[in-house]
C-alpha positions as CSV (number, residue, x, y, z in Angstrom):
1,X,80.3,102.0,92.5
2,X,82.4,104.5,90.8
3,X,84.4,105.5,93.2
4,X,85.1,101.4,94.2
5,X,86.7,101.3,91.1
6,X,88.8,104.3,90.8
7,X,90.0,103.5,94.1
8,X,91.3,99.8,92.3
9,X,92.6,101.5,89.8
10,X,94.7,103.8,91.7
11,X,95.9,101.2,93.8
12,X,96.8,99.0,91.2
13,X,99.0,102.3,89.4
14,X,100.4,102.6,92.9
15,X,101.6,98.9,93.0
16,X,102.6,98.6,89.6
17,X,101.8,96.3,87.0
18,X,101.2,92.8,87.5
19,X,102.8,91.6,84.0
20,X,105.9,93.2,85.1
21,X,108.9,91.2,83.6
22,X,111.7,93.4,84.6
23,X,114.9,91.3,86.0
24,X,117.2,92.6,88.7
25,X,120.4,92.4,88.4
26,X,123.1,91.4,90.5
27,X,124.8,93.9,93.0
28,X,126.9,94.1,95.7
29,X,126.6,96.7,98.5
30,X,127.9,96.7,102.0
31,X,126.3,97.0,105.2
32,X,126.4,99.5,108.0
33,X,129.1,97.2,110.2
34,X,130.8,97.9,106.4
35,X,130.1,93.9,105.7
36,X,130.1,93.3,101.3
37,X,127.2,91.9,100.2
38,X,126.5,90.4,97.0
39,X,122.9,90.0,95.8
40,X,123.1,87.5,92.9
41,X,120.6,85.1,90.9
42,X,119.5,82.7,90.8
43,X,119.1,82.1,94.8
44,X,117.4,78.9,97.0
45,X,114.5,81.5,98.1
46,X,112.6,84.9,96.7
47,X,113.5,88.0,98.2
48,X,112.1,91.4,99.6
49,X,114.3,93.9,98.5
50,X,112.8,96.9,100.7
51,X,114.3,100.8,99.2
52,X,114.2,103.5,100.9
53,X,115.7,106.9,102.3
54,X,115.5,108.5,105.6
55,X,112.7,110.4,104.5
56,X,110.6,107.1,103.5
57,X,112.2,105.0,106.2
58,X,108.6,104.7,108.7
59,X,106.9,103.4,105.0
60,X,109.7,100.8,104.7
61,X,109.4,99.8,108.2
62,X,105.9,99.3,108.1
63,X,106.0,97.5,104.8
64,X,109.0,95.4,105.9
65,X,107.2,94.3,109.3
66,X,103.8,93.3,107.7
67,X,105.7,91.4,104.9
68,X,108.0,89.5,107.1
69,X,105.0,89.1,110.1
70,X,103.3,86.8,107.2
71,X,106.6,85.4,104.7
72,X,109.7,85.6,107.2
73,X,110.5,82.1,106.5
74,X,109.8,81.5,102.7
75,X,111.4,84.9,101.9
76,X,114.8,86.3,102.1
77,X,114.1,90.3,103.5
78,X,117.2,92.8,102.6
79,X,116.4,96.4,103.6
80,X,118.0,98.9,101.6
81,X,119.0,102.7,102.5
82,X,119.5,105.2,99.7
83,X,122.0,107.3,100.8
84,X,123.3,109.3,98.2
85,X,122.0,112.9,99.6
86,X,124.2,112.1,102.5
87,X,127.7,114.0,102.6
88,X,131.0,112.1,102.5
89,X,132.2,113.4,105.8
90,X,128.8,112.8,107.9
91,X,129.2,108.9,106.2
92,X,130.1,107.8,109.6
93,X,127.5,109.5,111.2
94,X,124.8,108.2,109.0
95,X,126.1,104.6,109.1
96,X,126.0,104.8,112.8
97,X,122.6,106.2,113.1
98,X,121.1,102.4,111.4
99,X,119.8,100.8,114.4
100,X,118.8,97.4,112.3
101,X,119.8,94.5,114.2
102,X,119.9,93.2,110.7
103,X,121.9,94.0,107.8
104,X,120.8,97.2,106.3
105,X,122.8,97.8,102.8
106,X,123.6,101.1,102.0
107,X,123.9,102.6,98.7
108,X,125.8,105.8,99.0
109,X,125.7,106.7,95.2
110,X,122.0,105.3,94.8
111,X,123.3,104.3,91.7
112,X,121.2,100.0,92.8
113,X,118.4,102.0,94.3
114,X,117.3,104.1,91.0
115,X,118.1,100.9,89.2
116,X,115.3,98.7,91.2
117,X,112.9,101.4,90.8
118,X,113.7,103.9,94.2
119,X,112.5,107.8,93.5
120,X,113.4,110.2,96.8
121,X,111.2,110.1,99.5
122,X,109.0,107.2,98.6
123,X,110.3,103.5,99.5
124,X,109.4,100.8,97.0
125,X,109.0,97.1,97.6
126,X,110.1,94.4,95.1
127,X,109.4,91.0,95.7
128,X,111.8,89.1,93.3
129,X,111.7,85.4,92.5
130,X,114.4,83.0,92.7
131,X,115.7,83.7,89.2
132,X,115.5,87.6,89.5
133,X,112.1,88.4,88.5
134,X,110.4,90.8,89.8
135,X,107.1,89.5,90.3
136,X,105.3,92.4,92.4
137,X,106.0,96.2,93.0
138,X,104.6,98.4,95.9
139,X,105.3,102.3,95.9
140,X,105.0,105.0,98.7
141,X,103.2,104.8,102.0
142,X,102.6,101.5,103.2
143,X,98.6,100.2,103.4
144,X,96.8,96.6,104.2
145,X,95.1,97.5,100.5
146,X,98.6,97.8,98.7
147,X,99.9,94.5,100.2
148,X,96.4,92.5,99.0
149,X,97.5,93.9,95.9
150,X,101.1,93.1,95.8
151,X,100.4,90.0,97.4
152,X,97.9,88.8,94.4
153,X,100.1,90.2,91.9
154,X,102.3,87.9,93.0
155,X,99.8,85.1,93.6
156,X,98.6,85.8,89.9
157,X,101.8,86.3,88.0
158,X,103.5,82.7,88.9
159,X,101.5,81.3,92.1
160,X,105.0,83.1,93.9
161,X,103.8,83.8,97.6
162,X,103.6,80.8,99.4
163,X,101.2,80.2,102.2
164,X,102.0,82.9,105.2
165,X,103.7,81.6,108.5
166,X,101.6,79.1,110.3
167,X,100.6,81.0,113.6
168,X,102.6,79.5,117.3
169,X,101.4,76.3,119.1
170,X,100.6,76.6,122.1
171,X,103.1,74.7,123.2
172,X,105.9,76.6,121.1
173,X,104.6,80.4,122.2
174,X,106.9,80.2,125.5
175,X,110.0,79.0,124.3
């Protein structure tokens, strides 16, 4: 039983706090086709704001895909890339080397990314509501027991996650 609940606890200290009230603020950052983007509040949906570097980019992947399998259409998703260790003159290089079909934004200072929370080599996941609070934090390497956490924390803080995707018809599968 002990260990049960020092495994909760760590998970929870991993996630981050449930009564969290922090705000983000707006920012605007552009993307690797060098496209502004402006992240403001209030918005019409909550958003995923997924940080991370190149060295936590496989965590961010795998929490991005899991999150958006279940939420992709009550949720906004915008993947971030802290960049700041990256040299000016391999900018290029780097900017050409995001493969996201989607926008990626890219914070070459990391000045947004240490705001929201990022530390080097961990990614961190912020689900934010509508008006800009952040209603759930996950931390590090991605794991189905972090996202029941930040999935509840979420559920508990303002009843925020909606229900998840309903799953294809068969008559919709083969369109």
């Amino acid at each position: 039983m002990g260990k049960w609940i020092w495994g909760i606890v760590m998970v929870i200290l991993t996630v981050g706090p449930i009564w969290s009230q922090d705000k983000v603020a707006p920012f605007t950052l552009s993307d690797q086709k060098e496209q502004r983007h402006t992240i403001q509040f209030p918005c019409d949906k909550k958003r995923v704001l997924i940080i991370g570097d190149q060295t936590s980019a496989p965590q961010a992947r795998l929490w991005g895909e899991n999150l958006y399998r279940t939420y992709s259409t009550q949720m906004d998703f915008i993947p971030i890339a802290a960049m700041g260790n990256i040299p000016e003159i391999f900018r290029g290089f780097a900017r050409a080397e995001v493969k996201n079909k989607r926008p990626t934004l890219l914070d070459w200072d990391n000045k947004v990314s240490k705001k929201l929370g990022y530390e080097q080599g961990q990614c961190i996941v912020l689900i934010v509501d509508r008006d800009g609070s952040v209603l759930g934090k996950g931390r590090g390497p991605y794991s189905s027991e972090k996202l029941g956490v930040l999935v509840a924390a979420c559920v508990v803080t303002t009843n925020a996650i909606p229900t998840p995707n309903p799953p294809p018809t068969p008559s919709s599968e083969g369109q």
